[in-house]
C-alpha positions in Angstrom: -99.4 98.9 -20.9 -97.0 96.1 -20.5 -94.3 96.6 -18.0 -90.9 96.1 -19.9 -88.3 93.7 -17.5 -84.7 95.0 -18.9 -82.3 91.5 -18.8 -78.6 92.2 -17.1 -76.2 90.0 -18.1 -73.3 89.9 -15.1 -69.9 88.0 -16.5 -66.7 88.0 -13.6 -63.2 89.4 -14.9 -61.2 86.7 -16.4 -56.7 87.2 -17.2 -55.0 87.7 -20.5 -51.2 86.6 -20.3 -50.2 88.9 -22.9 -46.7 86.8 -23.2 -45.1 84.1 -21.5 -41.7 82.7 -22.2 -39.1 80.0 -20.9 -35.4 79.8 -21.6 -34.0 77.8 -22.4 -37.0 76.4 -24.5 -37.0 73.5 -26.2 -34.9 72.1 -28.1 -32.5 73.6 -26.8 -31.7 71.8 -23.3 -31.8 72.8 -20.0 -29.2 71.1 -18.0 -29.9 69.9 -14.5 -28.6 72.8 -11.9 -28.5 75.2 -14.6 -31.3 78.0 -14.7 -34.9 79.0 -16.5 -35.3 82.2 -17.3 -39.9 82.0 -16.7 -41.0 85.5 -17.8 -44.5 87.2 -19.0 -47.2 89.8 -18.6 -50.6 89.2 -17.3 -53.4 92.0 -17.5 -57.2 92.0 -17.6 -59.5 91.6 -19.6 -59.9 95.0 -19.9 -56.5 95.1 -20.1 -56.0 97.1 -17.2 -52.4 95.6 -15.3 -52.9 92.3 -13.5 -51.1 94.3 -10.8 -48.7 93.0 -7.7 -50.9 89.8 -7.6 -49.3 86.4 -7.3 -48.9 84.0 -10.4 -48.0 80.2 -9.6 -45.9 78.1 -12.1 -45.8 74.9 -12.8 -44.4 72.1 -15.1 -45.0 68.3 -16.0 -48.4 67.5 -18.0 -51.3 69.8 -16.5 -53.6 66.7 -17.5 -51.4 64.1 -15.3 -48.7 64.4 -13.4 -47.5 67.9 -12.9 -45.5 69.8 -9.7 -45.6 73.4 -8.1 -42.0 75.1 -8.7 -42.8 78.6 -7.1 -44.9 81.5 -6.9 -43.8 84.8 -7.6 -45.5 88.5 -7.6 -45.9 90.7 -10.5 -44.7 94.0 -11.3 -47.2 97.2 -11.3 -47.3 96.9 -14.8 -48.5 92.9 -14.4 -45.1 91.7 -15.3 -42.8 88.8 -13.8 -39.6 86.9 -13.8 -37.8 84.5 -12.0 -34.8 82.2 -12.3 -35.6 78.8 -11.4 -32.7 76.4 -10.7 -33.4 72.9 -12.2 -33.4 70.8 -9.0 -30.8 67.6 -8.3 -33.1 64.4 -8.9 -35.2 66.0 -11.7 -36.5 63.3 -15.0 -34.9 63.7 -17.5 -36.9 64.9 -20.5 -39.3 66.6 -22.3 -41.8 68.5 -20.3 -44.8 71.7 -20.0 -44.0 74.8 -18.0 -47.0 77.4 -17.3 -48.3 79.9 -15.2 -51.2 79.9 -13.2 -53.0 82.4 -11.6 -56.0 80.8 -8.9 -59.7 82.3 -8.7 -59.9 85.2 -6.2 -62.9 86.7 -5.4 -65.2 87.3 -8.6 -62.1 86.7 -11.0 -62.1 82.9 -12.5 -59.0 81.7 -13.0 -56.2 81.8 -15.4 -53.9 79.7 -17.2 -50.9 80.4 -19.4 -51.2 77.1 -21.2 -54.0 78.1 -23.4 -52.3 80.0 -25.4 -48.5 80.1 -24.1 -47.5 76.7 -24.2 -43.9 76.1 -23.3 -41.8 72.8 -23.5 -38.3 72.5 -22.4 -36.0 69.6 -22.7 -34.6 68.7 -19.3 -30.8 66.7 -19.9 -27.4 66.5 -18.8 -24.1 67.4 -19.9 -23.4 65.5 -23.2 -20.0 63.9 -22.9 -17.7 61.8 -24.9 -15.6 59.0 -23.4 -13.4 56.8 -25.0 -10.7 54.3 -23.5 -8.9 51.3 -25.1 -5.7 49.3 -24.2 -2.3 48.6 -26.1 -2.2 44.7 -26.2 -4.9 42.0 -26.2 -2.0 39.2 -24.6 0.5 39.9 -21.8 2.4 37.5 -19.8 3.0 38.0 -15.9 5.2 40.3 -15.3 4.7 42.7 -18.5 3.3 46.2 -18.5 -0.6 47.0 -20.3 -1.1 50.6 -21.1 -4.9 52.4 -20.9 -5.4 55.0 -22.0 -8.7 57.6 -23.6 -10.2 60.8 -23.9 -12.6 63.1 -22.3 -15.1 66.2 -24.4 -18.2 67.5 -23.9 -19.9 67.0 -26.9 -18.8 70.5 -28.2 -15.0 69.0 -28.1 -14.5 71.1 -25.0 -12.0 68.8 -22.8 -13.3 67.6 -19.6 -9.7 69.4 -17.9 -9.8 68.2 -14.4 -11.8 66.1 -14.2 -10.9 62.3 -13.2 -11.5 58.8 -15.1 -11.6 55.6 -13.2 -9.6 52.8 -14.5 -10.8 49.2 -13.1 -9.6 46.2 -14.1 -10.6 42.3 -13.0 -13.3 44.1 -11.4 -10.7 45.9 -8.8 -9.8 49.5 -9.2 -6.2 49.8 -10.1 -6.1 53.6 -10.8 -7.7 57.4 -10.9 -6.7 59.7 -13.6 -7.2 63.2 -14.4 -7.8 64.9 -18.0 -5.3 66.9 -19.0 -5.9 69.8 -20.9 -6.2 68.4 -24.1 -9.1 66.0 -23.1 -6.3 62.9 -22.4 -5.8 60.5 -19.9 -3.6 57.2 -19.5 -2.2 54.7 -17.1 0.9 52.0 -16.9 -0.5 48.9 -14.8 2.2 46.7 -14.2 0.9 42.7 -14.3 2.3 41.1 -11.0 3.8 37.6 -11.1 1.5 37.0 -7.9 -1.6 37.6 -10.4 -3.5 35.0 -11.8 -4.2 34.1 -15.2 -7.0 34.2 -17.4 -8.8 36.5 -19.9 -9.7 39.8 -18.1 -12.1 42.7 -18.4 -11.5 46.9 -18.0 -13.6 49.5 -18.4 -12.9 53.5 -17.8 -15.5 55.2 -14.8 -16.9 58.7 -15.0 -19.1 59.8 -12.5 -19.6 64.1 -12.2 -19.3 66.1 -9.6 -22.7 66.8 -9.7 -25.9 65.6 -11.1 -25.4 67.8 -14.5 -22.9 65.3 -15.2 -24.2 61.3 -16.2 -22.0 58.5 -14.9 -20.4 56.8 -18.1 -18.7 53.3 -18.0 -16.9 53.0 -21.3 -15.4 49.1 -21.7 -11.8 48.4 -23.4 -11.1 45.5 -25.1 -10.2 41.9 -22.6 -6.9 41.3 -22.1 -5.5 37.4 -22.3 -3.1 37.0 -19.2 -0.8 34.1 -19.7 2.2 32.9 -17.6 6.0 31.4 -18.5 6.9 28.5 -16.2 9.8 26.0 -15.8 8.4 22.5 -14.3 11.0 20.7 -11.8 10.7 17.2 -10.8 11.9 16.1 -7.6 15.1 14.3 -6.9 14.0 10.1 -7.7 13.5 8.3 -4.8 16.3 5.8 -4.1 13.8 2.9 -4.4 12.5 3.0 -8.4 11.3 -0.4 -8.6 7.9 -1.5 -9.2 5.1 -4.0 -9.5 2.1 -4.3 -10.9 -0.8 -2.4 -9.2 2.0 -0.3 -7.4 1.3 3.9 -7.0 4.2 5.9 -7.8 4.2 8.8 -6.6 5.6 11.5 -8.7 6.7 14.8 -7.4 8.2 18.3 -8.3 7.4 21.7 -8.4 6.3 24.8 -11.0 8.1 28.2 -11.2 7.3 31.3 -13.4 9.8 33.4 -15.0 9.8 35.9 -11.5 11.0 32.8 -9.4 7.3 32.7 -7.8 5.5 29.6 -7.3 3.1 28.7 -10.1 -0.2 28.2 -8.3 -3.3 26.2 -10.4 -1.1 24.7 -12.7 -2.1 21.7 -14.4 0.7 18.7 -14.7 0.5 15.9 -16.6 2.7 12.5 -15.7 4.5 11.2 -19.0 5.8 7.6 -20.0 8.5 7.1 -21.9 7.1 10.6 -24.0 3.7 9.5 -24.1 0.6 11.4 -21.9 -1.0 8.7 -19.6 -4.5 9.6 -17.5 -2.7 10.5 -14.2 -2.5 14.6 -14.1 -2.4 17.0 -10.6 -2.2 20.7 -10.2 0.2 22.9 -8.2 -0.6 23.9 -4.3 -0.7 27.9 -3.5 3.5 27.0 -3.1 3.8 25.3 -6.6 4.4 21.9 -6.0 2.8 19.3 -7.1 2.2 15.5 -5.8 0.5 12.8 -8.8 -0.1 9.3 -8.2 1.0 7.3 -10.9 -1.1 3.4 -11.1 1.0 0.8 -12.8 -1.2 -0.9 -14.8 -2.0 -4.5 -14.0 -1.1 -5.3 -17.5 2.1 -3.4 -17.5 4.9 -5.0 -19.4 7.9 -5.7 -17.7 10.6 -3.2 -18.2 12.3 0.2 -17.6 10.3 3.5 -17.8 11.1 6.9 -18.6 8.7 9.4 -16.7 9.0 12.9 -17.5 6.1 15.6 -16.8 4.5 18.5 -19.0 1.9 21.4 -18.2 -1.5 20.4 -20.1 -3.8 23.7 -19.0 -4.0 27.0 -21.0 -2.4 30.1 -20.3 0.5 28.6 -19.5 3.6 28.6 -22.1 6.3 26.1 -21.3 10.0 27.5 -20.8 11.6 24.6 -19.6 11.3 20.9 -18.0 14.0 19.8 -15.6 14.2 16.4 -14.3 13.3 12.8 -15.2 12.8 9.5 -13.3 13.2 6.3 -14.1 10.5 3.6 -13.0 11.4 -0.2 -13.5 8.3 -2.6 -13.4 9.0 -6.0 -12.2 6.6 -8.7 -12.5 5.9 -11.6 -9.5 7.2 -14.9 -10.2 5.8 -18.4 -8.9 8.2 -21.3 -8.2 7.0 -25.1 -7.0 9.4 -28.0 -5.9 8.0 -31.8 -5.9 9.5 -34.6 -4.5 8.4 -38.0 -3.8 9.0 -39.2 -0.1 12.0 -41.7 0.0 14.8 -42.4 2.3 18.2 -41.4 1.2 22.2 -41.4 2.4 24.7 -38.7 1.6 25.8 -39.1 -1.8 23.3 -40.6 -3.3 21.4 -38.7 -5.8 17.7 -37.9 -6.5 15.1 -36.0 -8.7 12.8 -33.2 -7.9 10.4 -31.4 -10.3 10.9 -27.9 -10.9 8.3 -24.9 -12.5 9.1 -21.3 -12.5 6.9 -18.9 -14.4 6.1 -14.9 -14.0 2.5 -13.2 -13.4 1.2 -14.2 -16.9 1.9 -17.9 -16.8 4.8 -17.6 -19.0 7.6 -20.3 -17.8 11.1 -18.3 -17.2 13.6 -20.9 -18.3 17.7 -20.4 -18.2 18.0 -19.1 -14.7 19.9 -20.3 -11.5 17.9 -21.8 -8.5 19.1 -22.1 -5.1 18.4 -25.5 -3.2 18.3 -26.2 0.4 17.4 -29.3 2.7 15.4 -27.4 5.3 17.2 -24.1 5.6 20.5 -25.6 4.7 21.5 -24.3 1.1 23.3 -27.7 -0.7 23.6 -26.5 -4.3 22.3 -24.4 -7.0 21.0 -25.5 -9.9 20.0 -24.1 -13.4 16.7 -24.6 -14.2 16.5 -25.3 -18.2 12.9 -25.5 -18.6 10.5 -23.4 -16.3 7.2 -25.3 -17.7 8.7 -28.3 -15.8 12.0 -29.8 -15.1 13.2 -32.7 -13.3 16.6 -31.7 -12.3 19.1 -34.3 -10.5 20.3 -33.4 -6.5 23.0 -35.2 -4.5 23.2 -35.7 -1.2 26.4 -33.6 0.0 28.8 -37.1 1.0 29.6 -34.6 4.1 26.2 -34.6 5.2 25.8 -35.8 9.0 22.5 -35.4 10.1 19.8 -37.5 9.9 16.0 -36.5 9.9 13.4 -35.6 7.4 14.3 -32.7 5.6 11.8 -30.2 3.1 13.6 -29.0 0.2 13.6 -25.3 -0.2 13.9 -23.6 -3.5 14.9 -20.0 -3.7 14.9 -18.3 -7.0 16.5 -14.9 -6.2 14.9 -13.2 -9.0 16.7 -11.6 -12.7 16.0 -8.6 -14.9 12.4 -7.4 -14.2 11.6 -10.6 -12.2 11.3 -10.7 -8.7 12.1 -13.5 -6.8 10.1 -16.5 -4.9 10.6 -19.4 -2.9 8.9 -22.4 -2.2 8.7 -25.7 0.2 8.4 -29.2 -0.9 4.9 -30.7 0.7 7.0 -33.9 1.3 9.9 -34.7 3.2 12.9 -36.8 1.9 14.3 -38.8 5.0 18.0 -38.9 4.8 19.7 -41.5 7.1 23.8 -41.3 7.8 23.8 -44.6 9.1 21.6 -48.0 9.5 20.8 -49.6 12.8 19.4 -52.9 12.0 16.9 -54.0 14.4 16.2 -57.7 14.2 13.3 -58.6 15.5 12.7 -62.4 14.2 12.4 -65.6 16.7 15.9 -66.7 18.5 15.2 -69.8 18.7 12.7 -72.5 16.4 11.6 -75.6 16.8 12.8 -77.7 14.1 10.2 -77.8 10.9 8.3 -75.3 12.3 8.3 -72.3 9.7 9.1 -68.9 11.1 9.4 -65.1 9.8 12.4 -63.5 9.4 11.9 -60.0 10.8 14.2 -57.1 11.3 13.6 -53.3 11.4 15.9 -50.6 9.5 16.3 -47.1 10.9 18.5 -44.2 11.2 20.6 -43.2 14.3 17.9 -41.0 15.0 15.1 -44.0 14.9 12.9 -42.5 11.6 12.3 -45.9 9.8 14.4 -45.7 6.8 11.3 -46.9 4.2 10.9 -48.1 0.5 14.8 -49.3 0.0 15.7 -52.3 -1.4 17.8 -54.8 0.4 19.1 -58.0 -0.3 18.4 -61.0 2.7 21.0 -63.5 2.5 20.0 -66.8 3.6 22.8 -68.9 5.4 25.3 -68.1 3.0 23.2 -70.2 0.3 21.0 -67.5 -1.0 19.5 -64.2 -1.8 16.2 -62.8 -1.8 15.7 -58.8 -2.9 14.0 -57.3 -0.6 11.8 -54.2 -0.5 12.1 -52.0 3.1 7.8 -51.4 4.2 6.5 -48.2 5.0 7.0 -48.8 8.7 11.1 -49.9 7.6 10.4 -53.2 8.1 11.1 -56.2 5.8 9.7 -59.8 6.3 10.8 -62.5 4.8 8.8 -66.7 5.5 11.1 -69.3 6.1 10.1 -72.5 5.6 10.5 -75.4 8.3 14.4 -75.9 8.5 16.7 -78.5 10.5 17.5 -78.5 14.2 20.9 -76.3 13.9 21.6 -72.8 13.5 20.2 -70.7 10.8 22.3 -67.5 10.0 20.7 -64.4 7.6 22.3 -60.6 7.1 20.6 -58.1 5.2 22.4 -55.6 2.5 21.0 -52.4 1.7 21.9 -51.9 -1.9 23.0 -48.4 -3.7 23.5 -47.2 -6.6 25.5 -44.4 -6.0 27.5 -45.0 -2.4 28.7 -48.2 -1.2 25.9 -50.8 0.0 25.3 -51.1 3.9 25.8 -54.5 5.5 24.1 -55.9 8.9 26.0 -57.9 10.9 25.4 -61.8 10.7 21.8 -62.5 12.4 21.6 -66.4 13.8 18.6 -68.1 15.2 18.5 -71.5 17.2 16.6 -74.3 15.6 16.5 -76.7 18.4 13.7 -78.2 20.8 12.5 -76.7 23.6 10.5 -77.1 26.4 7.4 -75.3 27.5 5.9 -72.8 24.8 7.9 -72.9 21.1 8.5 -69.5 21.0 8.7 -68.4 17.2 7.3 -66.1 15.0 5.0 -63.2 15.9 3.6 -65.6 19.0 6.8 -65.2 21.1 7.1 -62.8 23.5 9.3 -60.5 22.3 11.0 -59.0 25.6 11.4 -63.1 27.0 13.2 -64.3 24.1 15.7 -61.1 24.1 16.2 -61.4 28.1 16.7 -65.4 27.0 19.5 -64.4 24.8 21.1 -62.2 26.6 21.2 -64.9 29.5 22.6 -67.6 27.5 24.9 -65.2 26.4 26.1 -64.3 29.9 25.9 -67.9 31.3 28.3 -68.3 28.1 30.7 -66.1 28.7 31.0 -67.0 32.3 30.8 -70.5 31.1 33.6 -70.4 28.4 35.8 -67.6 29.3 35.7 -67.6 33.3 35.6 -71.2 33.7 32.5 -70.3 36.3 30.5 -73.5 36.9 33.5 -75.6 36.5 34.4 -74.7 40.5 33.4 -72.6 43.1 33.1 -68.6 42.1 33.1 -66.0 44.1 30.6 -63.3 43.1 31.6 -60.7 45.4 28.1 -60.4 46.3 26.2 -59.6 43.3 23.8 -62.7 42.4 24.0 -62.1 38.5 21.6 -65.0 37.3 18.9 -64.4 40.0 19.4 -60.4 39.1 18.9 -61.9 34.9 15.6 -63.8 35.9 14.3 -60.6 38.1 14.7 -58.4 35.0 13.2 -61.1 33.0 9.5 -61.6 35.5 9.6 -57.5 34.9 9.8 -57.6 31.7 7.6 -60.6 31.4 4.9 -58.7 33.5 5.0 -55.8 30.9 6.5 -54.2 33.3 9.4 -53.1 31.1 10.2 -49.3 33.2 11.3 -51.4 35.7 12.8 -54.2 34.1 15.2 -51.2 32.3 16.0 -50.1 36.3 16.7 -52.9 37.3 19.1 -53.7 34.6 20.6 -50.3 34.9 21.0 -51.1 38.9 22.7 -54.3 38.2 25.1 -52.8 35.7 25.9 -50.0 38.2 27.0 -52.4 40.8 28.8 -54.7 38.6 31.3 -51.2 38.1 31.2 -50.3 41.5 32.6 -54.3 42.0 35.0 -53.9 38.9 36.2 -50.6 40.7 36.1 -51.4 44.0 33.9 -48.3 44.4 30.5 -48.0 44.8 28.3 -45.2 43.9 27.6 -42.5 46.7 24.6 -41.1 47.9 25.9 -38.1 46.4 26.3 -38.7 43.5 24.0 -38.8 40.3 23.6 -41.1 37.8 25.7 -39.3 35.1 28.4 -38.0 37.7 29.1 -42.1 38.5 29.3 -43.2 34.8 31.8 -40.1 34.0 33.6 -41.7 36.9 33.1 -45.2 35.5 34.4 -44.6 32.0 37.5 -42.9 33.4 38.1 -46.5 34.9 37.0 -49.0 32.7 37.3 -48.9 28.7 33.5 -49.3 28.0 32.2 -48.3 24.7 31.0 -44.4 25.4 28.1 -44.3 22.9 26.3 -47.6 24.2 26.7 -46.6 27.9 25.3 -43.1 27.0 22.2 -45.1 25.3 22.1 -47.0 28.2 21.7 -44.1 30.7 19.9 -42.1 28.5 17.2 -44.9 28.4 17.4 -45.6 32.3 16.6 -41.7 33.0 13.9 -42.2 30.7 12.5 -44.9 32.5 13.1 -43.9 35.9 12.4 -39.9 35.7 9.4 -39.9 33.4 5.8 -40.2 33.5 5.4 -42.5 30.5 5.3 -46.3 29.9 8.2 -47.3 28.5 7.4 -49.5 25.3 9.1 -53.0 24.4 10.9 -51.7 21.6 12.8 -49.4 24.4 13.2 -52.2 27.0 14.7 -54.5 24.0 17.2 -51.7 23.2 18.6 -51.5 27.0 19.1 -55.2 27.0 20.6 -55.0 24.0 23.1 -52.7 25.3 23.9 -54.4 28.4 24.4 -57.6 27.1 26.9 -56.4 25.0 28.8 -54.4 28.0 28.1 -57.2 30.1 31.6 -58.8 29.6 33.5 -56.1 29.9 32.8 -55.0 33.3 33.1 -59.0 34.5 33.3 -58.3 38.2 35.1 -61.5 39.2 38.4 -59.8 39.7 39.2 -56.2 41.2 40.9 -54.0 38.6 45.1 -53.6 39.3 
């Protein structure tokens, strides 16, 4: 018989949730901090109570990510519920909720999901927010009003609760609902604000997480400013040239007396906008630099200012300046170099024109010799004019003189000056120097020489003169660069041949030398004409056949015994004569100076004293004898000259003493004491 194996099958308990429920369930929200309700019954199997045993729940996606929210114990019948508070920090949305009870023992496990699914809808509280403003444009100064509501989404107010008002990003109030769901705020818009276009929004943040944070914008309000624009008082100086910077000045107010910061200013000419703009300091002033164009026209300006930047709406402008632009002018003097005496007239060439080359013609122009003003003159045609000068007739000083023109400047002109690059030489007076032979050997040509200067010795140059020969003829003459004239004289009879020279004028009487003789006679030795004489004998000769003449004619010396009183006057003539004739002319001038001083001190009766100096014995000399004062102070000057410096004196100098003494020779004749 075959054995019979009976098969047991063996099969652990397993759990039946018999219900299982969440509330709030979806789709109905659960707000965070509020409460589920998690309920159900779990048995057996065999239906037999799944008794005091522990059941874990759960919620998220039991197939990702899920968390444990508690564990709680059922009943004796197998029954549960708990309140579970939705935590702070929870996400938002939909989501599973199940029970789970673990495998314990030789019980599997089991899950609520299978056949209890539950979803809620974690949320918030649903509000409504609103919030607007009353005006979309204010000006500093005014008032804005903003102002909303607040509801749950079921219209119940949010009573209590407080609204945020921010504006330009700065909180500027907190406001509570009132009961009917209202709030609202006054901001008053401070003169010390700025301008511009500015945002607001309204702020809700909960006093707990059930509640979401809600920023609800109102519209942007345009902030705009009323100002008054001040210039400065104008500075006293208001004139102007070309390429100048003016600098303009003043200061912006708004309509609450505060200083308009960041405003934008704009420099006007005579009404119209230039380039030149600034903007206002923290204070409200303003400082713009204003170019004057290099092409400016001459003129007067009007400069007035005005606010160019937005936002800003103009009240009033106080204040205008006026600018006057004055162009450089250029004046030029030419004169040709020529000698001239006072009264006589001459021409210059005149040009005046301004910055652009254009001649100004019609105005008056100041001329001075040197720095001395002599006349003004009008000057007809600035592209050139030659305009007629005459020498004052009181003018007294001689010398070489630039001429000075000084335009003093007119309506939108300024004024110039400028300096001749010659010199006219004026001379008050001639000295004729003559400088020919004094004595010719008959038929022998010779050269008639003789130098013109002023008192001052500047050779007077480029005059005509007329050289009268003898009384028989005249020969016009033209004065050298150097004021010498020349003039060849043929070979002429023993005798005496007589010339003067005239200097001619057209405008003041002429000038006449004095009568000029020369000796034509035979003598022995050297014939001393022409430029082969020696200038310094043949003067020294004159003035010793002049002497020997006087003495001769006058004293009756040489006719009987004279007593000189002890002063040898011809050996002292031929001592000054070797001097000179050694070039030794210094001490030829002593020497004749000496001579002279001793011939006083033997008119007189009184010599000079150790004591006394050169200048302190001719004062005393004058007071005693009636010599001519100019030619003695020559003399001395000459003799200091010689004697004190460290120069050569020249011929020309040495000729010029002798000169002088020869012609003060006779009047201190020392052959009789004065009474």
């Amino acid at each position: 018989v075959q054995g019979f194996s009976p098969t047991i099958e063996i099969t652990a308990p397993g759990y039946i949730f018999t219900s299982f429920t969440v509330t709030p369930e979806s789709p109905i929200p659960v707000i965070i901090l509020d409460y589920l309700t998690i309920a159900g019954i779990v048995t057996w199997e065999n239906s037999t109570p799944y008794a005091n045993s522990s059941v874990s729940l759960y919620w998220g996606d039991p197939f990702g990510a899920y968390f444990w929210m508690e564990v709680i114990l059922t009943d004796g019948a197998g029954a549960f519920s708990t309140l579970f508070q939705v935590p702070e920090g929870t996400d938002l949305g939909m989501r599973e909720v199940w029970a789970f009870i673990p495998p314990a023992g030789i019980a599997t496990s089991g899950t609520s999901r299978s056949s209890w699914i539950r979803w809620i809808d974690v949320d918030v509280h649903s509000l409504v927010i609103t919030s607007s403003v009353d005006a979309i444009m204010v000006h500093l100064g005014d008032t804005i009003t903003i102002s909303g509501t607040a509801h749950f989404l079921n219209g119940t107010p949010l009573t209590g609760y407080s609204i945020e008002i921010w504006w330009n990003l700065i909180l500027i109030s907190t406001e509570f609902v009132d009961g009917s769901g209202n709030f609202s705020y006054a901001h008053l818009v401070l003169y010390t604000d700025s301008v511009g276009v500015k945002s607001g929004f309204t702020y809700f943040n909960g006093t707990s997480a059930a509640f979401p944070v809600i920023t609800t914008n109102f519209a942007d309000v345009e902030v705009r400013e009323y100002i008054d624009l001040y210039m400065d008082t104008q500075p006293a100086i208001n004139t102007f040239s070309r390429g100048d910077t003016v600098t303009i000045t003043g200061y912006v107010e708004n309509d609450g007396g505060f200083g308009a910061d960041s405003v934008e200013i704009v420099v006007l000419t005579n009404g119209t906008a230039s380039t030149f703009t600034g903007t206002t300091d923290g204070t409200g002033s303003f400082s713009i630099g204003l170019l004057i164009p290099t092409n400016a026209i001459r003129g007067q300006y009007i400069i007035t200012i005005q606010s160019v930047g937005p936002l800003r709406d103009v009240l009033s402008v106080t204040g205008a300046w006026t600018v006057i632009v004055v162009l450089d002018t250029a004046i030029s003097v030419q004169v040709n170099r020529a000698s001239y005496m006072p009264g006589e007239i001459f021409t210059i060439q005149l040009q005046l024109s301004d910055a652009d080359g254009i001649p100004i013609s019609g105005v008056s122009i100041e001329i001075s010799f040197n720095s001395t003003l002599v006349t003004t003159v009008t000057l007809l045609d600035g592209s050139g004019s030659q305009v007629t000068i005459t020498i004052p007739v009181s003018w007294s000083t001689s010398g070489y003189f630039e001429i000075t023109v000084d335009y003093a400047g007119s309506t939108y002109y300024l004024g110039d000056s400028s300096v001749s690059a010659n010199s006219i030489h004026i001379f008050t007076d001639v000295v004729f120097t003559n400088r020919s032979p004094l004595t010719v050997t008959p038929g022998l040509p010779f050269i008639i020489e003789v130098q013109l200067a002023d008192p001052e010795s500047n050779a007077i140059v480029g005059r005509p003169v007329l050289l009268n020969l003898n009384d028989v003829s005249t020969v016009p003459l033209t004065v050298d660069s150097e004021g010498i004239i020349r003039y060849n004289v043929p070979g002429q009879n023993a005798g005496t041949y007589s010339f003067s020279i005239t200097l001619t004028s057209n405008d003041v009487p002429s000038v006449l030398s004095g009568t000029f003789q020369i000796m034509i006679q035979t003598t022995g030795g050297i014939i001393l004409q022409g430029t082969d004489l020696i200038i310094a004998g043949v003067l020294l000769v004159g003035a010793i056949v002049a002497v020997l003449a006087y003495l001769y004619i006058v004293k009756g010396m040489f006719h009987s015994v004279v007593i000189s009183r002890g002063i040898d006057i011809p050996t002292k003539l031929r001592n000054i004569k070797k001097l000179a004739d050694a070039g030794k002319y210094g001490a030829s001038i002593t020497l004749a100076y000496r001579t002279f001083e001793q011939m006083c001190g033997s008119k007189m009766g009184s010599e000079r004293t150790h004591s006394e100096t050169a200048r302190e014995y001719l004062d005393r000399v004058l007071q005693s004898i009636p010599l001519d004062g100019p030619s003695v102070e020559k003399f001395v000057q000459t003799y200091e000259e010689a004697r004190f410096s460290h120069h050569e004196m020249t011929r020309e100098r040495y000729e010029a003493a002798l000169r002088v003494f020869t012609d003060i020779y006779p009047r201190i004749d020392s052959s009789s004491l004065m009474e």
